[in-house]
PAGU-233630 format. One record per residue (C-alpha): x, y, z. Coordinates in Angstrom, 1 decimal, always signed. Layout:
N
+--------+--------+--------+
|      u |      v |      w |
+--------+--------+--------+
|      X |      Y |      Z |
...
+--------+--------+--------+
REM end
This chain:
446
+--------+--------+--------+
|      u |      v |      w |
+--------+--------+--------+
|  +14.2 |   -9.4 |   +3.4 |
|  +14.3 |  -12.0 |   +6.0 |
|  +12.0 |  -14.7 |   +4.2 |
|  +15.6 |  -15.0 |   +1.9 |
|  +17.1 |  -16.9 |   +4.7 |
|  +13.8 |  -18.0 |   +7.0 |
|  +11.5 |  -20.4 |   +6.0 |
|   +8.0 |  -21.4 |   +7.9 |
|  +10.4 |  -22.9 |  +10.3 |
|  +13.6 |  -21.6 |  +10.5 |
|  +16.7 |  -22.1 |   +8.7 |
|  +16.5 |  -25.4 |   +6.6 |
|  +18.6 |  -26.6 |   +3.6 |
|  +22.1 |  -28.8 |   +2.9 |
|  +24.4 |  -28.9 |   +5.3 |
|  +27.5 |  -27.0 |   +4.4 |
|  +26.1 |  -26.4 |   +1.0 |
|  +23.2 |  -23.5 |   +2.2 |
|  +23.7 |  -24.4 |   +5.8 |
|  +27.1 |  -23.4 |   +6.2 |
|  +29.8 |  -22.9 |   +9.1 |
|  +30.1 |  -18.9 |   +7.5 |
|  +26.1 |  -18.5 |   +7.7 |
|  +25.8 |  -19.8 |  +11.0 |
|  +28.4 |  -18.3 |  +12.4 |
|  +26.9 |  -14.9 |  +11.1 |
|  +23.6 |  -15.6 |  +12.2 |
|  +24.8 |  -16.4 |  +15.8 |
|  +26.6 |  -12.4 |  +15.8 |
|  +23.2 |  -10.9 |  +13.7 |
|  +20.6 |  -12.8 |  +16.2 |
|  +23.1 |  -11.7 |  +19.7 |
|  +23.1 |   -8.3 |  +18.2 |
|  +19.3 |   -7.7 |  +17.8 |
|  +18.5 |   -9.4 |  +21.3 |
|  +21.2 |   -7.1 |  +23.0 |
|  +18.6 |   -5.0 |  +25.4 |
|  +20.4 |   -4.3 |  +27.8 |
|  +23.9 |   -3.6 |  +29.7 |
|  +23.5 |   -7.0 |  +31.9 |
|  +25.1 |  -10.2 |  +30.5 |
|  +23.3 |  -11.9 |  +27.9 |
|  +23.2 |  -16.0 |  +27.7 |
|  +21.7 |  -18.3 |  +24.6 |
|  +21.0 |  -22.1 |  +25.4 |
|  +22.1 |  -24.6 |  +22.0 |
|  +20.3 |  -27.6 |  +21.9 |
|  +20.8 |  -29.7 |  +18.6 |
|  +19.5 |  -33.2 |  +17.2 |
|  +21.9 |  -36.1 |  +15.9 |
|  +23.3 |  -35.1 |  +12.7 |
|  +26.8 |  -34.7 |  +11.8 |
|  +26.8 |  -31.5 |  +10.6 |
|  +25.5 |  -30.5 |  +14.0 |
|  +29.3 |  -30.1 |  +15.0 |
|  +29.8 |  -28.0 |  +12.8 |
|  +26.7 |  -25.7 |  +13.1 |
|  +27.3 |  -26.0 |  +16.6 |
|  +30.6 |  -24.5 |  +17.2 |
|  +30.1 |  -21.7 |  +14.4 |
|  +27.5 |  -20.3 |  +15.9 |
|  +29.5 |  -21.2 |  +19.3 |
|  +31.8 |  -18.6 |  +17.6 |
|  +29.1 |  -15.9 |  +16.3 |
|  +27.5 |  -15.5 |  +20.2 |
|  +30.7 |  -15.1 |  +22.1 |
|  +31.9 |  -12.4 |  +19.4 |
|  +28.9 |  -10.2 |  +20.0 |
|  +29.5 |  -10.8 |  +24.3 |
|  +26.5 |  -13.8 |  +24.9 |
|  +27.3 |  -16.5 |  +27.4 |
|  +26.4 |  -20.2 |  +25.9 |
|  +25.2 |  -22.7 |  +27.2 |
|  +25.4 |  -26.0 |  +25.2 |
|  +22.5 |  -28.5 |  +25.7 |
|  +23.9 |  -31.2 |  +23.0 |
|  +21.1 |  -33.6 |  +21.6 |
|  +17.7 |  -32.1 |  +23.2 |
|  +14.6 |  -32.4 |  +21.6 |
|  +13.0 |  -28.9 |  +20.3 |
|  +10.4 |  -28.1 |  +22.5 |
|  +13.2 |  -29.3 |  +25.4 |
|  +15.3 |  -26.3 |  +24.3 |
|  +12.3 |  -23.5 |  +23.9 |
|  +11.5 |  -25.3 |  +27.6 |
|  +14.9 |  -24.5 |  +28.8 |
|  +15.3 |  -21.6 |  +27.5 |
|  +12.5 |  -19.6 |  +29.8 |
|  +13.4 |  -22.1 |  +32.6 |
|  +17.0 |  -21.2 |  +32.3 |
|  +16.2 |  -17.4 |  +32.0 |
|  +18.3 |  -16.4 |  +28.5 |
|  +17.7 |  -14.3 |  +26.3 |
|  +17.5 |  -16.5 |  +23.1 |
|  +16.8 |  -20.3 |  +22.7 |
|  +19.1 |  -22.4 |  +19.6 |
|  +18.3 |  -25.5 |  +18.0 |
|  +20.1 |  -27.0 |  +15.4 |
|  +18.0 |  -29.7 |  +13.5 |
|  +15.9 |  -30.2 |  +10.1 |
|  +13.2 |  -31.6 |  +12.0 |
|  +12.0 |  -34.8 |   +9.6 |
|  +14.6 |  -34.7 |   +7.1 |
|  +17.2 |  -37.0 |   +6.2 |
|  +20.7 |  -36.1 |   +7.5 |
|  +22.1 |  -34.3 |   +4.9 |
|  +19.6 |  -31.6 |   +5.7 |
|  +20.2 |  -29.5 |   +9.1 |
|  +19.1 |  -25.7 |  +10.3 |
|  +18.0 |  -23.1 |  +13.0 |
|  +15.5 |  -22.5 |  +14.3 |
|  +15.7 |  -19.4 |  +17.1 |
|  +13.1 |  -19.3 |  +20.3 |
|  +12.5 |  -15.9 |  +21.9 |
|  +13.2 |  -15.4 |  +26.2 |
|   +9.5 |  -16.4 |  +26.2 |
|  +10.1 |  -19.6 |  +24.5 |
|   +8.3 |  -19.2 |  +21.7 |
|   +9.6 |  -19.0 |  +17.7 |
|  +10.2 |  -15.7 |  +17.1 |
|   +8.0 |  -13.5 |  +14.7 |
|   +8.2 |  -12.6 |  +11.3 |
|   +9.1 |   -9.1 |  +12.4 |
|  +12.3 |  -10.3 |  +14.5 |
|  +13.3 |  -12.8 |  +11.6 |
|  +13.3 |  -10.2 |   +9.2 |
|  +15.4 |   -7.7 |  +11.4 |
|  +17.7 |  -10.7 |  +11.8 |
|  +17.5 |  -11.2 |   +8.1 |
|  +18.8 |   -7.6 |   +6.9 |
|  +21.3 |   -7.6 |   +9.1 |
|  +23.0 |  -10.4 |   +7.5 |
|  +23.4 |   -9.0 |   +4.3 |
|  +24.9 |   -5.8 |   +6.2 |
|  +28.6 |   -5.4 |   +7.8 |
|  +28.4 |   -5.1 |  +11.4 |
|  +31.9 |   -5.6 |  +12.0 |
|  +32.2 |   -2.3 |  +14.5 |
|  +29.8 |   -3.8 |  +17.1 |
|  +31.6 |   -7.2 |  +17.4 |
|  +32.8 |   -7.0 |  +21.2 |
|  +36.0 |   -5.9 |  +22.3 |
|  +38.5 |   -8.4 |  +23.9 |
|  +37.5 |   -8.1 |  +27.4 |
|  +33.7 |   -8.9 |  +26.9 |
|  +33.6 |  -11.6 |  +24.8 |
|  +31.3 |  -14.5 |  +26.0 |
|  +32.4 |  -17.8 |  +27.4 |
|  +30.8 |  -21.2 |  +26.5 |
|  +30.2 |  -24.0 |  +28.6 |
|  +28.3 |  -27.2 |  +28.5 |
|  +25.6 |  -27.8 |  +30.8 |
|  +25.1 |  -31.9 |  +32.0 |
|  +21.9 |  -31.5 |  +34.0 |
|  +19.0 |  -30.7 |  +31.1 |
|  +17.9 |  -34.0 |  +30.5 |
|  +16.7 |  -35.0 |  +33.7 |
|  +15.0 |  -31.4 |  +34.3 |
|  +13.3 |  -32.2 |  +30.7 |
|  +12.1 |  -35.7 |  +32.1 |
|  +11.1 |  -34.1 |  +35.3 |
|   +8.9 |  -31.4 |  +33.1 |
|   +7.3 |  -33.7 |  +30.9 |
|   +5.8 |  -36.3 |  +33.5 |
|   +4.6 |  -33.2 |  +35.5 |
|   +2.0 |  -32.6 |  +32.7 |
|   +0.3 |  -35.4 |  +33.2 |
|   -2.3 |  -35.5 |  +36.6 |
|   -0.9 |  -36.4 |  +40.0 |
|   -0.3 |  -40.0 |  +41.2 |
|   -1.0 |  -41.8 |  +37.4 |
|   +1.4 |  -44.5 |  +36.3 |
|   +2.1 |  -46.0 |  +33.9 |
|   +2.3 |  -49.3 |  +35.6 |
|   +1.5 |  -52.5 |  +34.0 |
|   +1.4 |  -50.7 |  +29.9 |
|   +4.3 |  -52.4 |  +27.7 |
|   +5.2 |  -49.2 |  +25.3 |
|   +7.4 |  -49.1 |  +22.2 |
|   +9.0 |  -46.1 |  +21.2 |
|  +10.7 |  -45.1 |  +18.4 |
|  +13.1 |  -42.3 |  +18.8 |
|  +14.2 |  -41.9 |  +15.1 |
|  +17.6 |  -42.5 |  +16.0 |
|  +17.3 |  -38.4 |  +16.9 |
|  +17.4 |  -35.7 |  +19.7 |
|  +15.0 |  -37.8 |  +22.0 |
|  +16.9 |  -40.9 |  +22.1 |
|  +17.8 |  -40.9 |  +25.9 |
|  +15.0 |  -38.2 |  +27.5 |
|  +11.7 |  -40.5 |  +26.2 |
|  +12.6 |  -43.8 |  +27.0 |
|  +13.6 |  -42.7 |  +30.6 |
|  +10.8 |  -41.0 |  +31.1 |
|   +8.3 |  -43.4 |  +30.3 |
|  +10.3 |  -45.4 |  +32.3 |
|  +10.2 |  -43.6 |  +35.1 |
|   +6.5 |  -43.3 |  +34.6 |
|   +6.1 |  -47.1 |  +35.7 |
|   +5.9 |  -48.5 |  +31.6 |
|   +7.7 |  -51.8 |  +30.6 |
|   +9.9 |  -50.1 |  +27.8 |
|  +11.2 |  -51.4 |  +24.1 |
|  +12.8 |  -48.2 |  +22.6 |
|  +13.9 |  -48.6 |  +19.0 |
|  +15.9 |  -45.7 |  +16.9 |
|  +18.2 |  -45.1 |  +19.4 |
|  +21.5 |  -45.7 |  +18.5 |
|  +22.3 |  -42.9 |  +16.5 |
|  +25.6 |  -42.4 |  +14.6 |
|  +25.3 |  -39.3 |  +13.1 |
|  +24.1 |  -40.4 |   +9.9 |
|  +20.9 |  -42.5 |  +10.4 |
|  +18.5 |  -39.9 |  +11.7 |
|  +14.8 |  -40.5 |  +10.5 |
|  +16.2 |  -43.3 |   +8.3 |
|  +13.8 |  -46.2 |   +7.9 |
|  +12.4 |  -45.4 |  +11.2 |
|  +10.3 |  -42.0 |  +13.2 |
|   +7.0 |  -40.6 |  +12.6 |
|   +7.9 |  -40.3 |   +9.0 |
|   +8.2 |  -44.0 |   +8.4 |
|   +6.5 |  -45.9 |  +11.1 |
|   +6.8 |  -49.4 |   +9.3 |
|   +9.6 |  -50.5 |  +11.8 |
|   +7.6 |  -49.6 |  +14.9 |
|   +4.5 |  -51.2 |  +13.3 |
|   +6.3 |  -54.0 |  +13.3 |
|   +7.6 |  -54.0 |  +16.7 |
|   +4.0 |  -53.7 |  +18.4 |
|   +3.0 |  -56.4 |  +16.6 |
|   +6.2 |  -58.8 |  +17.4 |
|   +6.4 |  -58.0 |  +21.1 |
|   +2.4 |  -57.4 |  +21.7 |
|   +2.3 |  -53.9 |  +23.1 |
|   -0.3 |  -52.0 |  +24.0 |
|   +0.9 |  -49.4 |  +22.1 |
|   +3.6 |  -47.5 |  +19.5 |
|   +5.2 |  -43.9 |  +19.8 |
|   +6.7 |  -42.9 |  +16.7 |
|   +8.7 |  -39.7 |  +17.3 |
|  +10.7 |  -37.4 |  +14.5 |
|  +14.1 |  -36.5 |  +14.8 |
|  +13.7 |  -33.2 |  +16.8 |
|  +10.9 |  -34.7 |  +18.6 |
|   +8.2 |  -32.4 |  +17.7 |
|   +6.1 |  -33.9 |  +16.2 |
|   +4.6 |  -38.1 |  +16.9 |
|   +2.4 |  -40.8 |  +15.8 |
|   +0.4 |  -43.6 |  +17.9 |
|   +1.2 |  -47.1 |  +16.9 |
|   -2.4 |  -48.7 |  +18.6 |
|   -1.7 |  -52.8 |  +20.1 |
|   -3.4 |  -53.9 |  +16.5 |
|   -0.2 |  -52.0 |  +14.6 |
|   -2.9 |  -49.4 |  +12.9 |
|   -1.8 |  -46.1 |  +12.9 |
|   -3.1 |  -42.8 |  +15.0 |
|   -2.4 |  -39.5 |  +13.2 |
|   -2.8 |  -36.3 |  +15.2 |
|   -6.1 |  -35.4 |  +13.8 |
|   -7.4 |  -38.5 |  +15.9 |
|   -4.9 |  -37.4 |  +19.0 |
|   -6.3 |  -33.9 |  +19.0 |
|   -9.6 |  -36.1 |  +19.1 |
|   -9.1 |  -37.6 |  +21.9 |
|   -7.3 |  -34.4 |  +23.8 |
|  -10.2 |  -32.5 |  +23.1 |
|  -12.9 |  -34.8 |  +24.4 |
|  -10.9 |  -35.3 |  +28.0 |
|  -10.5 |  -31.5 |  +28.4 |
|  -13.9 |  -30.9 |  +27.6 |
|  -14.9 |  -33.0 |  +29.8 |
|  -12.6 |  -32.1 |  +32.7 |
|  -13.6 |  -28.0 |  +31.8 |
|   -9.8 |  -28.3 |  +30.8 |
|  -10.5 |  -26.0 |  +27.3 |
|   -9.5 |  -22.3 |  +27.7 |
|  -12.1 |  -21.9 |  +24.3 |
|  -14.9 |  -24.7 |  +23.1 |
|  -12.3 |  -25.7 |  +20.2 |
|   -9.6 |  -26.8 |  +18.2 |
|   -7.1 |  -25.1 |  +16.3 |
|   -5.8 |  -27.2 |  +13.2 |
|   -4.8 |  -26.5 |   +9.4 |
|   -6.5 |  -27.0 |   +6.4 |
|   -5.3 |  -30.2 |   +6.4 |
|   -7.1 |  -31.3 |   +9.1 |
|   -9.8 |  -34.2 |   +7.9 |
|  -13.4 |  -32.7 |   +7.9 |
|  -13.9 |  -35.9 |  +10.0 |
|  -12.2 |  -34.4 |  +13.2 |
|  -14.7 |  -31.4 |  +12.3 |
|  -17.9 |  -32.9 |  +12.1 |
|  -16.9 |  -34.9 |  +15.6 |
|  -15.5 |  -31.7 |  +17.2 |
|  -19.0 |  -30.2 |  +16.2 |
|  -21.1 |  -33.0 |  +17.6 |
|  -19.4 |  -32.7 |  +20.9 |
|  -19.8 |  -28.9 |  +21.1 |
|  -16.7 |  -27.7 |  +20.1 |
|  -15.4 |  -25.8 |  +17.0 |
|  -12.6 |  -26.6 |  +14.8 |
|  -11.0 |  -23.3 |  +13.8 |
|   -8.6 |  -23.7 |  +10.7 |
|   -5.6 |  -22.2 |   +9.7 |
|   -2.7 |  -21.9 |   +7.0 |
|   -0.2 |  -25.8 |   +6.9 |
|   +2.7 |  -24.6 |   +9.7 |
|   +2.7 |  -25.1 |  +13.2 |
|   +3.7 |  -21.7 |  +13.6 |
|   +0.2 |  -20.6 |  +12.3 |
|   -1.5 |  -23.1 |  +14.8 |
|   +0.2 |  -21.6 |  +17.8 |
|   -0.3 |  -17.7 |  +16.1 |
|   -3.9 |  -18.2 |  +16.3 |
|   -4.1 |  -20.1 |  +19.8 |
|   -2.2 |  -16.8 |  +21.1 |
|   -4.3 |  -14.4 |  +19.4 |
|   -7.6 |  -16.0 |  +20.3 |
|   -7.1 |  -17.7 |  +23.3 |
|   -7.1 |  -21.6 |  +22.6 |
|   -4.8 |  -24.0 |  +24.4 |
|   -5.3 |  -27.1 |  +21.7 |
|   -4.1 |  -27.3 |  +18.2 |
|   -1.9 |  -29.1 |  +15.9 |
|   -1.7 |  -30.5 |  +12.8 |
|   -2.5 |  -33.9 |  +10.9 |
|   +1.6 |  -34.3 |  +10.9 |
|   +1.9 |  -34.9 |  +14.7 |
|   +2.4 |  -31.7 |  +15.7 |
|   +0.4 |  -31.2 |  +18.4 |
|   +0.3 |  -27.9 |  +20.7 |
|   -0.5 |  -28.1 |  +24.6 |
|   -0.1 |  -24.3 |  +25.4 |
|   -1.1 |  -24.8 |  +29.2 |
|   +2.3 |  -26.9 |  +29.1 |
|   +4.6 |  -25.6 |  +26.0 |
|   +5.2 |  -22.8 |  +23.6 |
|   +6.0 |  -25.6 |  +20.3 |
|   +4.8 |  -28.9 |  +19.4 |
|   +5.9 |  -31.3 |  +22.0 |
|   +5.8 |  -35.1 |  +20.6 |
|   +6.8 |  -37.0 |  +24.2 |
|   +4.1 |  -34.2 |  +26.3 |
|   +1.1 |  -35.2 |  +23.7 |
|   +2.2 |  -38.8 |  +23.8 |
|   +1.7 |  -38.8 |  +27.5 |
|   -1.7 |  -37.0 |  +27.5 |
|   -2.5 |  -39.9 |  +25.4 |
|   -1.7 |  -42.3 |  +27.6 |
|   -3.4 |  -41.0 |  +30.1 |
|   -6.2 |  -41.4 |  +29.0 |
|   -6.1 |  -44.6 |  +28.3 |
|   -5.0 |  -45.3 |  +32.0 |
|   -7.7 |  -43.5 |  +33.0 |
|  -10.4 |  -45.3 |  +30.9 |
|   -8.9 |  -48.6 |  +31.1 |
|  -10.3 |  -48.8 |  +27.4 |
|   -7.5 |  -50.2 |  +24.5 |
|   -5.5 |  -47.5 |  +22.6 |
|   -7.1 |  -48.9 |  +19.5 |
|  -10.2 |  -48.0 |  +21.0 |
|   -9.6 |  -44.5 |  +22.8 |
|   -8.2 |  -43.2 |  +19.4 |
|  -11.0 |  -44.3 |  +17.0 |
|  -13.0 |  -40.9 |  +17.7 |
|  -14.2 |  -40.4 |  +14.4 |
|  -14.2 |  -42.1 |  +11.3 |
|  -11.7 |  -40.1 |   +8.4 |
|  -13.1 |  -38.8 |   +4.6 |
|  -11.6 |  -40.2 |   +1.9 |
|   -8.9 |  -37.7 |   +1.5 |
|   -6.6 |  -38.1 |   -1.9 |
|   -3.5 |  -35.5 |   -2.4 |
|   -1.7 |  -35.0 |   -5.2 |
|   +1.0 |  -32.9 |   -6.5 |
|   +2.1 |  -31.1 |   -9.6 |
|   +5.1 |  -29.7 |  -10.3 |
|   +5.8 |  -26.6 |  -12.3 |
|   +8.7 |  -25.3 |  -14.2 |
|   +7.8 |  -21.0 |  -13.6 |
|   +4.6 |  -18.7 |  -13.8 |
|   +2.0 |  -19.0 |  -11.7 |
|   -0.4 |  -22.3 |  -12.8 |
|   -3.1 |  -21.5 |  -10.3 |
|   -4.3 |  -18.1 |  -12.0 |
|   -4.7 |  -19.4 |  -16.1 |
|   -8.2 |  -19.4 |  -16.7 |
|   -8.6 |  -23.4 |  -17.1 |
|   -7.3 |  -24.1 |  -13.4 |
|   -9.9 |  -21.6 |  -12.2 |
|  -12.3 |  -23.2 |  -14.3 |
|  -11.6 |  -26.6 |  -12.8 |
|  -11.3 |  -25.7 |   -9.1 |
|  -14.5 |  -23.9 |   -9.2 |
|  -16.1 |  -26.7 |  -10.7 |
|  -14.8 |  -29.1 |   -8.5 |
|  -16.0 |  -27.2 |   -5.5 |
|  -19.7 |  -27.1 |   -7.2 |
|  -20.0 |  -30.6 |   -7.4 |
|  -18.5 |  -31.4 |   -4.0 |
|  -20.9 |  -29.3 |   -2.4 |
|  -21.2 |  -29.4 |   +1.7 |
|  -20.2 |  -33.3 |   +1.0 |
|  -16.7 |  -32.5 |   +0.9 |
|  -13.6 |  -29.9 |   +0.1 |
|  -10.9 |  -28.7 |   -1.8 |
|   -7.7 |  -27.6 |   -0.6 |
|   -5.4 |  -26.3 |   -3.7 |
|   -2.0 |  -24.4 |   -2.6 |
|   +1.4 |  -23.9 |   -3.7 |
|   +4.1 |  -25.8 |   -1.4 |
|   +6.1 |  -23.2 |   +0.9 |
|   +9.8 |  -25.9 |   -0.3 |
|   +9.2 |  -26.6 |   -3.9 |
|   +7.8 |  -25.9 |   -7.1 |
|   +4.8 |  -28.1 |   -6.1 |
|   +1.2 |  -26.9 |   -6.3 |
|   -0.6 |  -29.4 |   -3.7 |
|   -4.4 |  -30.3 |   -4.3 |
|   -6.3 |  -32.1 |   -1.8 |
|  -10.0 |  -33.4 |   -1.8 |
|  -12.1 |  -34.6 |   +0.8 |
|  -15.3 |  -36.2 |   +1.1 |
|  -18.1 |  -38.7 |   +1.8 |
|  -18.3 |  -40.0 |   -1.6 |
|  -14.3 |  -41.6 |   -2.6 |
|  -14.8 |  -42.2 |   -6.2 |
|  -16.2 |  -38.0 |   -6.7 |
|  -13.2 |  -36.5 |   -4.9 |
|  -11.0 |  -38.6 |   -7.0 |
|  -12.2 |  -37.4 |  -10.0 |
|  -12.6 |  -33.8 |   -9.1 |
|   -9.4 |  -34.0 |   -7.6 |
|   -7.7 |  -35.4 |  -11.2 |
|   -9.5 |  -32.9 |  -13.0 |
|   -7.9 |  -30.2 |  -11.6 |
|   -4.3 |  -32.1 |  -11.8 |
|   -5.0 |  -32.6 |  -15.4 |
|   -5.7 |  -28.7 |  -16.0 |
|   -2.7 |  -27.6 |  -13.7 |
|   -0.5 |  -30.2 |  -15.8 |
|   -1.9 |  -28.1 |  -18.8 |
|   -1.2 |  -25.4 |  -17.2 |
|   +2.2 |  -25.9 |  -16.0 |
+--------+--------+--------+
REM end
């Protein structure tokens, strides 16, 4: 029942078309109801990114909290892992934050954090779920015990003060001219300041947000602007950020670009060797290029894989002990510091170790050399194209003739009637063509 509103993150879809004022506002009264345990007062902390709709969203679900008796606190533009931060710091009960991540701004959603700070289960989403669909008019509160709302003007500087305590004692950032693009989202005014603070010379782009230009021509989704400003003002390096700050990309002083299979790379290698690994490994997706794995292996450490979502990264990290994991995307996952992907937090780690080895960024993220990796996507009309006989065929073959020199990574998108195959290995011209056989017999299929 509750995968009919929740996604593998949240809430997502048009603002005031499936994300409307009405389903906000009920899903502020369904999620106070189910994290009522107890006869104290409960609080939620909002934190939302720069879109327009996030008014709207905002003060419905402003509405649904006090009429079930929570206290709100309203954080205003915060980047995600800010409000799952704030939300254990702040001790409540539940953690809000309004954003669609990556997308463009006609998008917007929820996504809810747990006291503990982290996204809540599938269990918990699906209680939340069915009682949306159900009248629970009778346990609205009575007059006298509504909540109260207030704003709270302090968060960004606790943020600030939270992310440069991750990094080690006494380093600065002194002497490093940084460009960072904010996306024109919720980090606009807590990462420049704090690399500021840190001691860096700061040129911050996609910060002048007007409620429509979120992740538009600039952000970890489309780096080409901050590219472009490394090269013109010779920095040593880029931070590309997306609009809930989540996620990043490293823009190195040669304006090549550092996905976070190299940044988990580099992570991995300073913790290893400053015994800073709770496990001798990485958690990453399938997505992950078998080129982080082979280097992982030489150094001693495993790559354990998982479903695409950072919500299965951070499932498997809790359930088996890893503090490192992440995803190609950006997403990367510091559990000794946060419960969610923290873009500024694994920006900073970065940095610090280029500090520390005085090496170039270009450099310090060139662990490993990527597979050819080719994705492709085919889209379907109904019916399940990845069970007719000719797919299976295909795919099977495919996997024979890669052998241990590669893989295959076939699965149906968790957004759209997409089925995504991806191909990896040594030889280019091989994954190509095993990867465009089994687009041509899905096409056939579809």
């Amino acid at each position: 029942m509750g995968r009919k509103y929740f996604g593998t993150d949240g809430i997502r879809g048009k603002a005031n078309t499936i994300i409307t004022p009405e389903l906000a506002l009920r899903v502020g009264q369904a999620a106070g109801l189910v994290f009522q345990r107890g006869e104290y007062r409960h609080r939620v902390v909002i934190g939302k990114d720069t879109r327009l709709s996030g008014y709207m969203i905002e003060n419905a679900m402003v509405a649904g909290f006090t009429s079930v008796g929570l206290d709100v606190l309203l954080l205003g533009p915060m980047p995600t892992p800010a409000v799952a931060m704030l939300t254990r710091s702040m001790r409540c009960d539940l953690g809000v934050m309004i954003s669609a991540s990556h997308n463009g701004f006609e998008d917007n959603g929820i996504k809810l954090f747990g006291p503990d700070g982290y996204k809540l289960s599938d269990d918990i989403e699906a209680e939340i779920g069915a009682l949306l669909d159900r009248d629970f008019s009778a346990r609205l509160s009575g007059a006298r015990d509504l909540g109260r709302a207030k704003r709270i003007e302090s968060v960004h500087a606790r943020y600030i003060e939270f992310a440069k305590r991750t990094l080690p004692r006494g380093l600065s950032l002194d002497g490093m001219r940084v460009v960072v693009d904010c996306a024109h989202g919720a980090a606009y005014k807590v990462a420049p300041e704090a690399l500021w603070e840190l001691g860096a010379e700061v040129i911050s782009i996609g910060v002048d947000p007007d409620g429509f230009n979120i992740n538009k021509e600039c952000g970890s989704t489309e780096p080409q602007a901050l590219i472009a400003k490394v090269r013109e003002v010779r920095a040593d390096v880029g931070i590309a950020l997306d609009g809930d700050a989540d996620r990043v990309i490293i823009v190195d002083e040669r304006g090549h670009l550092v996905d976070g299979d190299q940044l988990m790379g580099v992570v991995a290698t300073r913790w290893r060797d400053d015994k800073l690994l709770s496990q001798p490994g990485v958690v990453a997706t399938v997505m992950s290029n078998l080129g982080l794995e082979r280097y992982l292996n030489g150094i001693g450490l495993l790559l354990a894989r998982t479903a695409v979502g950072d919500r299965y990264v951070l499932e498997h990290m809790r359930q088996h002990g890893y503090n490192l994991g992440g995803e190609q995307s950006g997403h990367i996952i510091m559990s000794d510091y946060t419960t969610t992907g923290d873009g500024l937090v694994a920006a900073l780690q970065l940095l610090a170790v280029v500090k520390r080895t005085e090496r170039a960024v270009s450099e310090v993220c060139h662990c490993f050399e990527p597979l050819p990796q080719i994705l492709k996507n085919v889209r379907y009309k109904m019916g399940e194209p990845l069970s007719a006989q000719n797919v299976v065929t295909a795919i099977e073959s495919g996997r024979g003739r890669l052998g241990n020199q590669g893989r295959l990574v076939i699965r149906p998108s968790g957004t759209e009637p997409v089925i995504r195959v991806m191909g990896e290995g040594d030889d280019r011209e091989l994954v190509e063509r095993v990867v465009n056989d089994i687009v041509d017999a899905l096409t056939q299929a579809a």
